[in-house]
N, C-alpha and C positions, 0 to 999 in steps of 0.2 A: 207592498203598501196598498196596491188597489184590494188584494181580495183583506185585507185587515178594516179598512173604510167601507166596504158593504157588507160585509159582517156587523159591523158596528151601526150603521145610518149614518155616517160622517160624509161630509161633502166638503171639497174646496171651494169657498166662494170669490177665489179669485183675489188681484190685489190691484194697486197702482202703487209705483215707486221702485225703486231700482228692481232689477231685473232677477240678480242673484244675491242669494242672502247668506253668502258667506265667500271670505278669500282668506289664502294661505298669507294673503301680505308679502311675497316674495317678491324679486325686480321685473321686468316687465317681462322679460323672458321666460321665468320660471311660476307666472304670475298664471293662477289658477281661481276659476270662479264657479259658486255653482249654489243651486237654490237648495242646501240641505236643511231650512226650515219652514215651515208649513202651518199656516193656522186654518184648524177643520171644525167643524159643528156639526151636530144636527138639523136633519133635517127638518125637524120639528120647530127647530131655534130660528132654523130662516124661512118656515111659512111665516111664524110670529113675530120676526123683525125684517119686515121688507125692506126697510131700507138700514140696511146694516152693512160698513165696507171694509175693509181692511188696507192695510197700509205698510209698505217694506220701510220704515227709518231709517235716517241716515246710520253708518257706522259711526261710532263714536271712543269707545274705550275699548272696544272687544273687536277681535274678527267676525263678527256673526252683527246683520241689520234687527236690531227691535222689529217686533212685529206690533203692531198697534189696529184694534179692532174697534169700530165705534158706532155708534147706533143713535139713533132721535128717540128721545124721550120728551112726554108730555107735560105742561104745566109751567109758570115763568117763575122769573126769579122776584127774590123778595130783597128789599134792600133795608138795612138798620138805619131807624131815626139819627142812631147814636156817631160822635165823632169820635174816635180811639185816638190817645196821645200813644207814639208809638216812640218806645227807645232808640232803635238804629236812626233816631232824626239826629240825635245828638250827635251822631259818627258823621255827620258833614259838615262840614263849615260853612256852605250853601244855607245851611237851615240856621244858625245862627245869624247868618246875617239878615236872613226876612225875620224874624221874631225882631232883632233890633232893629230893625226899617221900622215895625207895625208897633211893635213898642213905644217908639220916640212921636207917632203921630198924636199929637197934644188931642185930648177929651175934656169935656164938660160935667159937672156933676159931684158928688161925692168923692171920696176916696174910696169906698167901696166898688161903685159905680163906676170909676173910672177902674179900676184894675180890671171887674168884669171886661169890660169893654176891650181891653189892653190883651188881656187871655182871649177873651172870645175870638180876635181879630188875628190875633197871632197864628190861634188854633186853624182856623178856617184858610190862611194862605200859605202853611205849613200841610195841610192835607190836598188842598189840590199841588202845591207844587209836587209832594211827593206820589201821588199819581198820576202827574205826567211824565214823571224821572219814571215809572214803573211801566206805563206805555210806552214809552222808548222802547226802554231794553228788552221789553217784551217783543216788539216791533222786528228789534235788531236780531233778537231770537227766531222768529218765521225765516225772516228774510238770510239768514245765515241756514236753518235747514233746508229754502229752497235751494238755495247757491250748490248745496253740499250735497243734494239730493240730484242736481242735473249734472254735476261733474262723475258723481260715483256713475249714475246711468250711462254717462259716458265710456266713463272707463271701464264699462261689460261692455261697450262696443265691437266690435272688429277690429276697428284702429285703436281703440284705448286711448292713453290721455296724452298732449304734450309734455316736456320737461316741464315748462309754464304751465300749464294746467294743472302737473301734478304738483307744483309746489302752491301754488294756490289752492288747492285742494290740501294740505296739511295747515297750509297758514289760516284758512276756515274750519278747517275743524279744531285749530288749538284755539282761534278767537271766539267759538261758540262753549268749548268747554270753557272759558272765562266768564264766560256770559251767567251760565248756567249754575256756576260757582255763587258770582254775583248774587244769581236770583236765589239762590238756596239760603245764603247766609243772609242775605233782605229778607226774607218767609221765616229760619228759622229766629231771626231778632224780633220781628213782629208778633210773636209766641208773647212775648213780654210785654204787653199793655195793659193800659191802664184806662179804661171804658170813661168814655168823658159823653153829659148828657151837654150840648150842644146848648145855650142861655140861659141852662137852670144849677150846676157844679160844674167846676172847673178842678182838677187835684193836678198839679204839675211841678217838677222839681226843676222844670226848665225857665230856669230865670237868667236874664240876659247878666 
């Protein structure tokens, strides 16, 4: 491996995160650990990205940790004027019940006027609640791969893990694959919107 990396100009630029990047998964006895995967670059790659790190993932469906490599890039984010009615709202009952909270709040005006008002108001506390339902789980997402990230560090230790440790250590990583389920079929339902300009069209099949 070394004389194949200086043949090449690849270098290891190191990681943080468990220690070995792959197990047999056997019981604690026959329980084998060891780094057989490796993320290399040029050298060329890490004069131009100084600050570029790399990271062992927790284990999750495989015997082998993801590698994950990440770097700072320049320039902010831009954010849309626009509100999106998004379909998985209807897959809660949570969200029908705020649409008829903000629906039944009596308006002034028109009949036209007052429906604006009735969608616009709807809309606007249907998209923060569902982005704070999205920070959650996002949240619960970190804090489940740290959990699961200092139990696995542990268990390349010397001592390795307790019975309690290691059943904690399964019951977080089967609660974070849940997690992860969650956030995939929330992203892949969000595929399916309907671009809504915020005070000026409203188009919604979401009537209380």
């Amino acid at each position: 491996m070394g004389d194949f990396m200086a043949a090449n100009d690849l270098v290891d630029p190191g990681f943080s995160g468990p220690a070995f990047t792959w197990t047999n998964n056997k019981d604690a006895r026959s329980r084998i650990f060891s780094r057989l995967d490796r993320f290399l670059v040029s050298s060329s790659i890490l004069e131009n990205y100084q600050e570029l790190w790399v990271v062992h993932l927790a284990r999750l469906a495989s015997d082998h940790c993801p590698i994950l490599c990440s770097f700072k890039v320049g320039g902010r984010k831009t954010y849309s004027n626009w509100i999106k009615f998004e379909d998985v709202w209807t897959t809660f009952p949570r969200a029908w019940q705020i649409v008829s909270e903000k629906w039944n709040v009596p308006d002034s005006g028109t009949d036209a006027a007052k429906l604006q008002k009735k969608c616009s108001r709807s809309l606007k506390a249907l998209f923060f609640w569902s982005r704070n339902k999205m920070d959650k789980m996002n949240q619960l997402k970190e804090d489940l791969y740290e959990e699961i990230r200092i139990l696995q560090e542990l268990e390349c230790s010397l001592n390795g893990l307790t019975e309690f440790q290691s059943k904690t250590l399964r019951y977080k990583v089967q609660l974070l694959k849940s997690t992860l389920a969650r956030i995939t079929t929330w992203w892949g339902q969000r595929a399916k919107v309907h671009w809504i300009e915020e005070g000026v069209k409203i188009h919604t099949s979401f009537t209380p």
